[in-house]
N, C-alpha and C positions, 0 to 999 in steps of 0.2 A: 504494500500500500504506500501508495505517495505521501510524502509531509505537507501534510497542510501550512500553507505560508501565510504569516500573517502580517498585515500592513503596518507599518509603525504609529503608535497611537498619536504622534503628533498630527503626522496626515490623513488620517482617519478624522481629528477634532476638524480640521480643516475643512474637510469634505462634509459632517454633518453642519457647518457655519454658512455654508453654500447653499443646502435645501434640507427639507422637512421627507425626504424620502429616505428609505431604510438600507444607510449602507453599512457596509463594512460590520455588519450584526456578529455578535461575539458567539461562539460553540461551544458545549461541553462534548467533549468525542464525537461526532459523527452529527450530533444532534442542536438546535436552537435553544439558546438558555430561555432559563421560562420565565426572566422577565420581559424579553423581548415577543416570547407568544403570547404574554398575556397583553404587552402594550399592542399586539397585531390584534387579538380578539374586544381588545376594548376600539380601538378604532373601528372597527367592521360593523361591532354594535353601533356605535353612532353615526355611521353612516346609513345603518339600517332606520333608526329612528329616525333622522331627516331625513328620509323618503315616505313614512310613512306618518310623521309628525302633520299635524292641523292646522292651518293659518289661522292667526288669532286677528280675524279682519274687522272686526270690532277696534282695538287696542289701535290696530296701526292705520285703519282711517284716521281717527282722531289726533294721532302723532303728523299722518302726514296734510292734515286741513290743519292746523296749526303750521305747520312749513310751508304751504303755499297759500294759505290766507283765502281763500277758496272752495271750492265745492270738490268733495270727490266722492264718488260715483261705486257701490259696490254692486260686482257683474257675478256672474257664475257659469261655469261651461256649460253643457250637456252632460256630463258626466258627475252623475249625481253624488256621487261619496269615491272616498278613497281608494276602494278595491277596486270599482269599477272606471277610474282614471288611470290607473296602472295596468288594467288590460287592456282598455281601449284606447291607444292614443287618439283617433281618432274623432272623439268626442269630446278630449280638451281642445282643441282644434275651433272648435266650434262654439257659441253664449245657447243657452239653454231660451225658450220661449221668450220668457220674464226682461230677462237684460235684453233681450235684441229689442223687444217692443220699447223700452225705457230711453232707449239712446234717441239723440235729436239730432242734428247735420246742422251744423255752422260753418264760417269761415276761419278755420283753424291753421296756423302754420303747422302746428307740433300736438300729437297727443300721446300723454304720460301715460304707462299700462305698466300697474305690478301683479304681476303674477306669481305663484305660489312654485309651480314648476315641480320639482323632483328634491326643492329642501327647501318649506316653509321657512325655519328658522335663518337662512339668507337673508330673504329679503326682508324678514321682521327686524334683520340684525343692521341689513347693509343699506335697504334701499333709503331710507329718512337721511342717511347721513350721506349718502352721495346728492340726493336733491339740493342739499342744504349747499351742496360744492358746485351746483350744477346749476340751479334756478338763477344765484344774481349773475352769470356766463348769459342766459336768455333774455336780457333786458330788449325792450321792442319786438319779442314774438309773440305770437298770438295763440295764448296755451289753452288746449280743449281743459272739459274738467277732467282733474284726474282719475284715474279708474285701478279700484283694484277687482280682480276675478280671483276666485276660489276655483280648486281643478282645470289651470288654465296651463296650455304650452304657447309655445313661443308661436304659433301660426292662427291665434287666436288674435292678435292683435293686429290682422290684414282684417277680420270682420267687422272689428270695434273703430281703426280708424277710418275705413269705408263707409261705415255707419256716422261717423261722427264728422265726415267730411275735412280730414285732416289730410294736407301735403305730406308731413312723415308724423311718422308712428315711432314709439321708442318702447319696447318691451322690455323691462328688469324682472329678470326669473332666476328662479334656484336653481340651481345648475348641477347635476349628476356628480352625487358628492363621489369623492374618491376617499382612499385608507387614511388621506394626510387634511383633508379637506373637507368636513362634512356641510360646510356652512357659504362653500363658494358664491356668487352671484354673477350672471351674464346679462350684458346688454344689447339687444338686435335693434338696428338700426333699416330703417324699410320706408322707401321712398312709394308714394303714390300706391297705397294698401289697398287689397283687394283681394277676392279668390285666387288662386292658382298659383301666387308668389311663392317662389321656391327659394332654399339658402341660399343660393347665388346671386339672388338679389339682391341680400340681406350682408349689413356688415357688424358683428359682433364683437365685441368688446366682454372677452372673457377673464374669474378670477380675483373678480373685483372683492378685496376683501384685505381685513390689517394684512394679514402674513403674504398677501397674493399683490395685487396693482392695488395702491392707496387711492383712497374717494378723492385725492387732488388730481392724479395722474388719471385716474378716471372720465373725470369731471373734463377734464381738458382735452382728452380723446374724443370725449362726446361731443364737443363743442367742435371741435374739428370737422368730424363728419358729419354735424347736422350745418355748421355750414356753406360747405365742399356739397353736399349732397343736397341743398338750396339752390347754390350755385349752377352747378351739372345738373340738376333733375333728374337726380338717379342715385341708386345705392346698388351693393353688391364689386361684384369681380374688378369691375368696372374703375370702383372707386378705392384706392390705397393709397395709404400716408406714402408720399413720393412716387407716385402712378409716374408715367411719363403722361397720361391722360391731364395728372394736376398741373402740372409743370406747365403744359402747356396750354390748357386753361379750352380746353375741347367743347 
């Protein structure tokens, strides 16, 4: 049997200073010490929990109508509870009866959409505090009410701002937690909302969270591509921080 070789613990401290990913993990003979299965099994648990965790959309209207001085709007997919949103993606996709009838059509530059996605606790954690980096960036837009949706995904927000008569649509959703991550948040950015928008339309802004992209560097992304995406009339492939498209102003 070969010698296991082991890295030296300075470069080891170095490389866990870099990322929250699982390196250079220690062994008793052949096998993973059991502090480090047990830090694997508690991660997994909470990622399992923010997948299956509740939006507390009571709490965080109220948080975010105090941030935008404002009216905000709460929606709900088609997909009437929890189990049935994780089998069907299909019907977070889509507002349930109730919210499609409630929504009105103005002349909107931008409209704000939080949704709950695959880790309620994201955007309970992240979204209030990216708004708060992100709304005085918007001075002279013309903001729909805000909206948050319950069992909502990211393509739920081509109905809402169709509905709502909005140029672009901004989606903040929880994002597919991982072992290092349970509480991520993404932003999709979607020019001129509608049926059949596909991701390539769409430019996202993934991550957003303390240990991931800070609500400053966020907020400033956003602001970029909403815009660039003003500008151009268009989001997606299309549109990249240093496109040769921006550059030369297409």
């Amino acid at each position: 049997m070969s010698e296991i070789v082991r890295p030296p613990a300075s470069l080891v401290a170095r490389l866990r200073a870099l990322t929250p990913a699982r390196v250079a993990l220690g062994r008793t003979g052949v096998s993973q010490q059991t502090i480090d299965l047990l830090d694997f099994q508690r991660a997994h648990a909470q990622a399992r929990d923010a997948v299956h965790a509740r939006l507390e959309a009571s709490s965080l209207a109220a948080e975010l109508s105090a941030i935008t001085d404002g009216q905000v709007l709460r929606l709900h997919s088609a997909a009437k509870d929890r189990a049935t949103y994780l089998q069907r993606p299909d019907l977070g996709r889509r507002l349930d009866d109730g919210s499609r009838a409630s929504l009105r059509s103005g002349e909107w530059d931008l409209s704000l959409i939080v949704a709950d996605g695959l880790s309620a606790i994201a955007v309970e954690r992240h979204a209030p505090q990216l708004l708060r980096e992100l709304l005085p960036r918007l001075e002279g837009w013309r903001l729909a009410p805000l909206v948050i949706v319950g069992q909502g995904r990211v393509a739920i927000g081509d109905e809402i701002g169709l509905a709502l008569g909005a140029q672009l649509s901004v989606v903040l959703i929880g994002e597919r937690p991982g072992l290092s991550s349970p509480d991520s948040m993404g932003a999709y950015i979607t020019w001129n909302s509608g049926p059949g928008r596909t991701d390539a339309e769409r430019n996202c802004i993934s991550n957003i969270r303390p240990g991931g992209l800070s609500y400053t560097q966020a907020a400033a992304q956003l602001n970029f591509y909403l815009t660039e995406a003003r500008r151009c009339q268009l989001t997606g492939v299309g549109l990249k921080e240093g496109s040769q498209f921006l550059h030369e102003g297409s």
